[in-house]
Steps between C-alpha positions, in 0.01 A plus 500: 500500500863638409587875532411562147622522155824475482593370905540114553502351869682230564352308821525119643770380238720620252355538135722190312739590228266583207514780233196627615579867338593335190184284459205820609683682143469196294148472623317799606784768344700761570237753621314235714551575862530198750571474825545146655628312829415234740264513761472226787190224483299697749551800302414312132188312690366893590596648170280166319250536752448891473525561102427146355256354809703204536616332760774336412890602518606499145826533336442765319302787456488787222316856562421661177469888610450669141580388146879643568580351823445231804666306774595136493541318904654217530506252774811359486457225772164367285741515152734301687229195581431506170826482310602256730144264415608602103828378531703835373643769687382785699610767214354310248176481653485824596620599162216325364272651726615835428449459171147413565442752715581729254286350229219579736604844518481551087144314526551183398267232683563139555459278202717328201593869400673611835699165495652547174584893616659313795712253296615812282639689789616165687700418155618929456655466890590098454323407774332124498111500385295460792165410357591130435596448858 
């Protein structure tokens, strides 16, 4: 996990051009403490493996540690395979991701609901819609 509320680590890759600040207000708020960064495949396979008992490396994972704060890790090498199967670019897939991420965080689950969250925030930080990729 990250060094805590607050820290982000930035390891195997640089974290693309997003305004990931921007985006954790607009979602979560002001008060809402996040701490994010990348983490290699080996480390996002151990992460899913040890909190989620799943064993495969995922894009994405987000850590909910109260109602006022958690930690988003991103695997920028995985984001990459993806946005380049989708067609768009690395920021706007991890944008995306991001986004969802942080939907997790505020509790919402998979379903017709989260995807129209998504397209609001993907519209708010003009970013293309994902879900009809």
């Amino acid at each position: 996990m990250l060094k805590g509320p607050g820290k982000s680590r930035n390891q195997k890759g640089a974290l693309p051009r997003v305004p990931f600040d921007e985006m954790k207000r607009a979602i979560l708020g002001a008060l809402y403490e996040l701490s994010y960064g990348t983490v290699s495949a080996a480390e996002a396979r151990a992460l899913n493996k040890k909190y989620r008992k799943k064993s495969y490396v995922p894009d994405v994972l987000a850590f909910p540690l109260s109602a006022s704060e958690g930690e988003i890790v991103l695997n920028i090498k995985a984001l990459a395979r993806e946005a380049k199967a989708r067609g768009v670019s690395v920021s706007a897939y991890t944008a995306y991701i991001f986004i969802h991420a942080c939907l997790h965080l505020k509790g919402w689950g998979h379903g017709i609901e989260m995807t129209k969250q998504e397209a609001k925030y993907l519209k708010k930080f003009q970013i293309k819609d994902m879900s009809v990729l």
